[in-house]
N, C-alpha and C positions, 0 to 999 in steps of 0.2 A: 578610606578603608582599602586594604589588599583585595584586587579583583577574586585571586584565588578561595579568599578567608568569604568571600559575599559570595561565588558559587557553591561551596562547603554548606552555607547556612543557607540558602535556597534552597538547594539538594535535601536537604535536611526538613526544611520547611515542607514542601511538594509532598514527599515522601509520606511524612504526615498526614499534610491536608487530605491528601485525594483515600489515603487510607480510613480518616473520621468520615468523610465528605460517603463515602461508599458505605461503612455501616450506618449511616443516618440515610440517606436516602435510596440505599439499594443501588446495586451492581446495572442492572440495566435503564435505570433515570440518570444515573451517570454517564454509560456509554456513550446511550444517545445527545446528552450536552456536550461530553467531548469532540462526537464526529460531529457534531454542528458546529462546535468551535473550530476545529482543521478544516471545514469549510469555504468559508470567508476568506482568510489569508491564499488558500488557496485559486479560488477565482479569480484571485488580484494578480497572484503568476501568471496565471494562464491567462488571465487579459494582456496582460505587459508583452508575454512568447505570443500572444495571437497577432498583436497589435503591431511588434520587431519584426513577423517575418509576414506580414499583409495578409494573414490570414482571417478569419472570422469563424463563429462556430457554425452559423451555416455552412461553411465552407474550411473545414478545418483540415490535419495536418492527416493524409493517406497512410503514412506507414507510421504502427504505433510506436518503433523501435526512432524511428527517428524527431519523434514528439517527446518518447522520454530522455531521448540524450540529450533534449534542450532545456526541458524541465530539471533535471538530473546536475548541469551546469549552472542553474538557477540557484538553484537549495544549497550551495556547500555549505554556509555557513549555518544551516540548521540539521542538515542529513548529509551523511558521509556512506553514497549508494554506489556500488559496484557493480555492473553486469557482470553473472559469471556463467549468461548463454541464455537463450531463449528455443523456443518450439512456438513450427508454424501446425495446428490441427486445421481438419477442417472447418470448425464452426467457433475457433480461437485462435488465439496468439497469446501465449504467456513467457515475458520474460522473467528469468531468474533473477534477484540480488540479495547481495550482502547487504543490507544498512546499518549504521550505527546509527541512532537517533540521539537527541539533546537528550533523553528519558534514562537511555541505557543507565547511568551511573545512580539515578534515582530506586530505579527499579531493584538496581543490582544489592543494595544497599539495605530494601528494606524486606523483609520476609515475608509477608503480607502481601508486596506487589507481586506481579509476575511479568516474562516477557508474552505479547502476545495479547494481553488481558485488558482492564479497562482504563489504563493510561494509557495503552499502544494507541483506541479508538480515537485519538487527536492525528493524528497518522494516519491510519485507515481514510478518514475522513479528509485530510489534505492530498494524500496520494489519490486515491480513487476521484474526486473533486477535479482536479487540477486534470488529471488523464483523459476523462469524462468530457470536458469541456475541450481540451486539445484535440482531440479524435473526433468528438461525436458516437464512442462506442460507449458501453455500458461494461466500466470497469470494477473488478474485484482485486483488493490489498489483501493476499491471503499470507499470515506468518505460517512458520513450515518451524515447528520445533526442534522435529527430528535431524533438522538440518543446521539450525545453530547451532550457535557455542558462547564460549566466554567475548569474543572478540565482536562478535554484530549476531546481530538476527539473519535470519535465513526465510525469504518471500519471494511466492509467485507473483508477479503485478500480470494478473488476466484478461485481455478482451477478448471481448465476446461479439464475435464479427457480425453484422447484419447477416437478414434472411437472404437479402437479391448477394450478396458477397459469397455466402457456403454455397449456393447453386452455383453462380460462374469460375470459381477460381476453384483447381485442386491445391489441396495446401502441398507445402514442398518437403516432410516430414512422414514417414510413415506412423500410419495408424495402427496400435493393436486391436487386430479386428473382433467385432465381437461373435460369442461361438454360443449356439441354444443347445443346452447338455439336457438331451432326453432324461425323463424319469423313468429307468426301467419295472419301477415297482406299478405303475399306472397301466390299465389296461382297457 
């Protein structure tokens, strides 16, 4: 069989399944099997990058920007991720990307799915996963709608720095500070 004709009918199949698979058991018993499923394959990267550059989760990779360009080199052939900039805050680090997932063409295809929704949660669960375990930080896969399009998704990948980290370091990004707006009606 034609590779093209058997991802066609994959595409087709998935689309399907995860669409019945979600009215029989509900939107969030699905999520959650999802990001358990991008779990798994994900530790197995992040063991191979801990293992290639003598690291350990004890003792894992310091700056997150350069744990995900290793991870990011890892994945092409399942994620097509583009930095397009990051922000250092003080009590985070989030960089920006574009991804195209294996999903995207599934998604796009059937009316029912969405991006962002409970297909993406195999992704959430790989990226966050794999981050988590390269760092030792407590990572978030957040999709950003408003910032896709037809061509990839649009995601913050967030960490979220240790306590003893926001005390000693200033981040190198300004903060919008925050401002307490009196109630003049209170008296």
């Amino acid at each position: 069989m034609e590779l093209k004709k058997e991802l066609i009918g994959l595409r087709i199949f998935m689309g399907s399944f995860f669409t019945e698979i979600e009215k029989t058991f509900g939107s969030s018993t699905v999520k959650a099997i999802l990001n358990r499923m991008g779990q798994k394959p994900a530790e197995i990267v992040a063991d191979n990058i801990l293992k290639k550059y003598g690291k350990t989760e004890s003792e894992p990779f310091d700056v997150p920007s350069a744990a995900f360009s290793l991870f990011q080199n890892t994945i092409t052939k399942l994620y097509d991720a583009e930095v397009i900039g990051h922000e250092e805050l003080k009590d985070r680090y989030i960089i920006h990307i574009k991804n195209e997932c294996i999903y995207r063409q599934i998604i796009k295809n059937h009316e029912e799915l969405k991006f962002g929704d409970t297909l993406c949660e195999f992704t959430f669960g790989y990226f966050e996963t794999a981050m988590k375990k390269l760092t030792g930080l407590n990572v978030e896969y957040k999709y950003d709608q408003s910032q896709s399009d037809d061509d990839a998704c649009s995601v913050k990948v967030i960490f979220y720095k240790k306590f003893e980290e926001i005390e000693k370091k200033p981040p190198n990004s300004k903060e919008i500070p925050i401002v307490n707006i009196i109630d003049k009606t209170e008296k």
